[in-house]
C-alpha positions in Angstrom: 153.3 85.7 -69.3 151.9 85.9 -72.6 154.1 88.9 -73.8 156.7 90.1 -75.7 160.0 90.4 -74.5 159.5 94.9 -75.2 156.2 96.7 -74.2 157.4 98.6 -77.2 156.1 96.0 -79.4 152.4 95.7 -77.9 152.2 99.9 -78.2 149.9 99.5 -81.4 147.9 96.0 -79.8 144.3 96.3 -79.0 144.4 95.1 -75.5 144.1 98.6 -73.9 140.8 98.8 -76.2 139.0 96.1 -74.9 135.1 96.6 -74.2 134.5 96.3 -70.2 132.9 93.5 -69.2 130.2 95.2 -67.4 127.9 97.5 -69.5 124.6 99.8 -68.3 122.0 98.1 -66.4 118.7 99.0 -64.4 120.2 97.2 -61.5 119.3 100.2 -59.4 116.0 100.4 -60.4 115.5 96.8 -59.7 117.0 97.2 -56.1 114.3 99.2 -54.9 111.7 96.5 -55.2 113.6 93.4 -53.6 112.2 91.4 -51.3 113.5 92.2 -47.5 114.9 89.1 -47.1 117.3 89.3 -50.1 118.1 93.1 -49.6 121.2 93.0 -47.9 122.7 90.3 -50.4 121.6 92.0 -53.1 123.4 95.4 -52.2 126.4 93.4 -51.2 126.5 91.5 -54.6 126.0 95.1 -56.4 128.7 96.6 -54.4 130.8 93.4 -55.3 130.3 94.3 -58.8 131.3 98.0 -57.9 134.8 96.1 -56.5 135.4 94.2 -60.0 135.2 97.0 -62.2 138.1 98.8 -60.1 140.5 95.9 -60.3 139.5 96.0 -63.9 140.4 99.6 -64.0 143.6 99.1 -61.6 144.6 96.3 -64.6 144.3 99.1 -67.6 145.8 101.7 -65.7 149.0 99.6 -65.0 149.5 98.5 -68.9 148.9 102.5 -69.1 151.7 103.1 -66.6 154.2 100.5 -67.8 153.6 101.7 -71.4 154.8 105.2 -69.8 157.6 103.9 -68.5 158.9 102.3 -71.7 158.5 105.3 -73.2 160.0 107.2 -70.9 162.7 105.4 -70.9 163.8 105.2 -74.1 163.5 109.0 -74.2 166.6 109.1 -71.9 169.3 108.2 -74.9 170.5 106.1 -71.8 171.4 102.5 -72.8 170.8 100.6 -69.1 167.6 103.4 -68.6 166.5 102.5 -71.9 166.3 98.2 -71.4 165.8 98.0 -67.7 163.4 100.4 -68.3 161.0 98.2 -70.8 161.6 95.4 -68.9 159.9 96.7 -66.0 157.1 97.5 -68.4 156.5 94.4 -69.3 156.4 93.1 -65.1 154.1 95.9 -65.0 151.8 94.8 -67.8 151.5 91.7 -66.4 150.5 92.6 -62.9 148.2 94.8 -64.7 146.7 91.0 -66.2 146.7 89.9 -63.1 144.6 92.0 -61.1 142.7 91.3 -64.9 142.3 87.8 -63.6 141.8 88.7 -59.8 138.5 90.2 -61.2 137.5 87.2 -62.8 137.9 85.4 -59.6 135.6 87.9 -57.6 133.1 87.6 -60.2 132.7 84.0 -59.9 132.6 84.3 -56.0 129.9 86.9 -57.1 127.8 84.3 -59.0 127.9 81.5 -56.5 126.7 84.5 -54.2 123.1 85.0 -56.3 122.7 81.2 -55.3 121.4 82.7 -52.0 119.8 85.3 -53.1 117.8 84.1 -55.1 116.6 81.2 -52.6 116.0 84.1 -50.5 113.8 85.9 -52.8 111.6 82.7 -52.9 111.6 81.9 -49.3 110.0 85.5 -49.0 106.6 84.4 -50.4 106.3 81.5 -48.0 106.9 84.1 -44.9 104.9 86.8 -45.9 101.9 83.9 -46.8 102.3 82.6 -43.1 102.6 85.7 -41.7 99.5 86.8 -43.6 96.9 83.6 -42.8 98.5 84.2 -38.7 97.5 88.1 -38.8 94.1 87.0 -40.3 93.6 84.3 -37.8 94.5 86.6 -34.6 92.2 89.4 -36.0 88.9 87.3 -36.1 89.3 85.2 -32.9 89.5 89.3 -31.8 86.7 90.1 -33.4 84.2 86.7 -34.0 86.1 83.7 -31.9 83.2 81.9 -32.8 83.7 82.6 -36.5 83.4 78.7 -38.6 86.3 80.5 -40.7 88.8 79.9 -38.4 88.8 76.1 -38.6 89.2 76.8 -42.6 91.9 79.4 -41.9 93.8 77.2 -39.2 93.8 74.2 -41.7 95.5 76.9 -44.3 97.8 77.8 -41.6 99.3 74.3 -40.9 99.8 73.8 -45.1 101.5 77.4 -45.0 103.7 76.7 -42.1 104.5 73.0 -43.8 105.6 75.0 -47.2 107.5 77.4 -45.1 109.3 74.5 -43.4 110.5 72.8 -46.7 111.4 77.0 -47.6 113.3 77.4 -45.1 115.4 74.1 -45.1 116.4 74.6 -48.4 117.5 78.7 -47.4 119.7 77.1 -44.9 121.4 74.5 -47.1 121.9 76.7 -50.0 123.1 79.7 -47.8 125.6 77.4 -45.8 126.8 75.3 -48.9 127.3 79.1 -51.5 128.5 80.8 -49.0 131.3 78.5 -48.1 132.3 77.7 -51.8 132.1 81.4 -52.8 134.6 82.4 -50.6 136.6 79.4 -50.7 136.6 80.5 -54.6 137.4 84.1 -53.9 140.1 83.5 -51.4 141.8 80.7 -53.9 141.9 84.0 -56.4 143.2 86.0 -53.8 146.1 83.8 -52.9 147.0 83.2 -56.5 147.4 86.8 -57.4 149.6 87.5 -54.1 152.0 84.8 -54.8 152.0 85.5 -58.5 152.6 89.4 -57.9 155.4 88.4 -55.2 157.3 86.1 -57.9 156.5 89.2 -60.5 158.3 91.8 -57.9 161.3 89.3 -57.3 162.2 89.5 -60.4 161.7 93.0 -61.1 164.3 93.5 -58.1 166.9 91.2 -60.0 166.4 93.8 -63.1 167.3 96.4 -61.2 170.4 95.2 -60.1 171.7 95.7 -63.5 171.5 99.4 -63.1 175.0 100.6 -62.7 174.5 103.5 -60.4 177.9 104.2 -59.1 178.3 107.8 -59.1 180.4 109.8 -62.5 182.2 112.9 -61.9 181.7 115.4 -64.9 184.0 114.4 -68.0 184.1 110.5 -67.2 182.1 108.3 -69.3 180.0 105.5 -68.1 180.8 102.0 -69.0 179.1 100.3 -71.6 175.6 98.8 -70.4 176.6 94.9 -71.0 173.1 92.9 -69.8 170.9 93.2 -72.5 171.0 89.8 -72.6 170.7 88.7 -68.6 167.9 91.1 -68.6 166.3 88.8 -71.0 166.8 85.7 -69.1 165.4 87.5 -66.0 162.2 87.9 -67.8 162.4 84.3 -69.4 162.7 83.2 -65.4 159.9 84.9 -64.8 158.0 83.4 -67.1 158.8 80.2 -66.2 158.1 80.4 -62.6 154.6 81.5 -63.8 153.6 78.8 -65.8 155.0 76.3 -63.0 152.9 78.0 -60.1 150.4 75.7 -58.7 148.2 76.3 -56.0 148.9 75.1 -52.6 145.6 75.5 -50.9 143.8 74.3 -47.5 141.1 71.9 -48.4 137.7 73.3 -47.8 135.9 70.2 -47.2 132.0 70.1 -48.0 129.4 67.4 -46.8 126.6 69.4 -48.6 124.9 66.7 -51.4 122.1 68.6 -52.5 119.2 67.3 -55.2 117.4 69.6 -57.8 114.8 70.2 -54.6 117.9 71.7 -52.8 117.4 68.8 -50.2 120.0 66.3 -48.8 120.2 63.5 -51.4 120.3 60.5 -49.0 119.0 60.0 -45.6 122.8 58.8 -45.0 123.7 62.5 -45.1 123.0 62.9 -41.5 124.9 59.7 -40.3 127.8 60.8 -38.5 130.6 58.7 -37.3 131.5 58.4 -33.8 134.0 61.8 -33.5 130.9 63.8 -34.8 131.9 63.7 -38.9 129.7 63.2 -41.2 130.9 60.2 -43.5 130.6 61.1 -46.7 131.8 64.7 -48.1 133.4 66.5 -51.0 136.3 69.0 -50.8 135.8 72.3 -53.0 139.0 72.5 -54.6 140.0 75.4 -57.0 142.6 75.8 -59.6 142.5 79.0 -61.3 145.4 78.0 -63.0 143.6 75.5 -65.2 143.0 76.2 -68.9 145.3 79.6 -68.4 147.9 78.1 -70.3 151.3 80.4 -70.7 152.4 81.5 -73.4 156.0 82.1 -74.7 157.4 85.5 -74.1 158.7 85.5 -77.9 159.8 82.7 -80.0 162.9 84.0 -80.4 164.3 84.7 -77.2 166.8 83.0 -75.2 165.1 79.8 -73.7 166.3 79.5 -69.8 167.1 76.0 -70.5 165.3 74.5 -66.7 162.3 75.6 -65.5 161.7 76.6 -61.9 159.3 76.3 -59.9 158.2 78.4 -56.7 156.5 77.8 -53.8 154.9 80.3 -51.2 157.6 79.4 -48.7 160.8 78.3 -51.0 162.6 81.2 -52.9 164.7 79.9 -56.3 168.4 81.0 -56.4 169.0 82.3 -59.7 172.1 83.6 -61.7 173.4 86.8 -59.6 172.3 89.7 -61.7 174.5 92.6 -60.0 176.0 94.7 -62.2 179.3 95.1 -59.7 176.9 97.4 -57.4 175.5 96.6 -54.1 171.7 94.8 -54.5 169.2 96.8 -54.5 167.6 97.1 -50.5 
């Protein structure tokens, strides 16, 4: 988790300071003279930018809101307030890293995205050159059929429409192999923040089962808040189960085995078996967990002694952590 066991701690820490990742541009100004072909991707990408920077704010404004609540809570002179309290802060903080993350996920689904674009912007020329030596040729056999130009611009047209057909071919490939591996990279991102934010919220439930909330009548005095120290091991848990999640994905196969010229590599790229499959493929396969190595919480807290590991479908039975109330519904 990559925290310390209090958000109190972290209050003076630069993280909250941290430039954003996306400054000023002209990108708007550069919009209005895109080809027509990459328009649409282009105002999608742009608007997918628009989508980062909000999980990167959602991020800040929950280390904002768990910092509040640490505060807060120590501000109640209430012991059990006080710890459960900046426990829940530091859950918080970390979702708020996680949607951190999330981001990062988008923006790579983002870059794979430009892939196309920018194909598209190139295949534009070839159309628009077609389309130009075409219009020509239908206005002269209107006005002079008999015009020698047209054998010249007929022999342009058939190089034009033989560039075109290479231009297009690679549009096609690129747009079918980037768009399949930019969402197969967003969606991977997607599933690894839900299941990460579900084992996060499971544990912030088990906190709050140490909240004694039996009702006092006036003059009677509370019992003394005893689970400063399984409140600890709750967040140790936590930890643990989030350096043990790996991603169990569906394999997004991919059969696309492109050279620099964006063509197939082989002429054995075509042959197909007998069911219709073609022979040989890769699978895009994503691990966003990779090279985000945890962490400890603090090098002096109480070490959980097994590490567990979750799954999207099995839930870990831990230590009960009721405080002799009722769980928490």
């Amino acid at each position: 988790m990559n925290r310390a066991l209090s958000i109190r701690s972290n209050k003076n820490g630069s993280s909250s300071s941290a430039a954003p990742r996306h400054g000023f541009s002209l990108s708007s100004l550069r919009g209005t003279v895109q080809p027509e072909l990459s328009k649409k991707l282009y105002k999608l990408i742009k608007s997918e930018n628009h989508l980062i920077q909000s999980y990167e704010q959602a991020g800040k404004e929950r280390l904002s809101i768990a910092s509040q609540l640490s505060d807060w809570g120590e501000a109640t002179n209430d012991d059990a307030i006080s710890d459960i309290s900046d426990k829940i802060g530091v859950l918080l903080s970390e979702l708020g890293e996680q949607e951190d993350l999330y981001a990062h996920g988008i923006d790579d689904s983002r870059a794979i995205l430009k892939a196309i674009r920018n194909t598209e912007k190139s295949v534009q020329p070839s159309r628009d050159h077609k389309a130009k030596i075409m219009d020509e040729i239908a206005k002269l056999k209107a006005k002079e059929p008999e015009s020698a130009k047209l054998v010249t611009l007929e022999q342009e047209l058939v190089r034009a429409e033989a560039e075109n057909l290479v231009a297009e071919a690679q549009l096609t490939n690129v747009t079918r192999q980037k768009m399949k591996e930019a969402y197969a990279t967003e969606f991977a991102a997607t599933i690894e923040r839900a299941e990460k934010q579900i084992i996060l919220a499971r544990h912030g439930r088990r906190l709050l089962n140490l909240i004694d909330d039996t009702p006092v009548i006036p003059g009677d005095m509370r019992a003394p808040y005893e689970y400063t120290q399984q409140a600890r091991q709750i967040l140790n848990d936590a930890e643990d189960d989030l350096r043990d999640w790996r991603p169990e994905l569906e394999d997004v196969p991919s059969h696309a085995q492109l050279e620099n010229n964006l063509m197939p590599s082989s002429a054995s790229q075509h042959r197909q078996t007998a069911d219709g499959s073609v022979t040989d493929d890769t699978t895009i396969q994503h691990d966003h967990s990779a090279g985000q190595q945890e962490e400890p919480l603090d090098q002096s807290r109480i070490s959980s002694g097994t590490s567990v590991t979750t799954g999207p479908v099995a839930h870990t039975a831990y230590a009960p952590s009721e405080a002799g109330t009722s769980a928490v519904a």
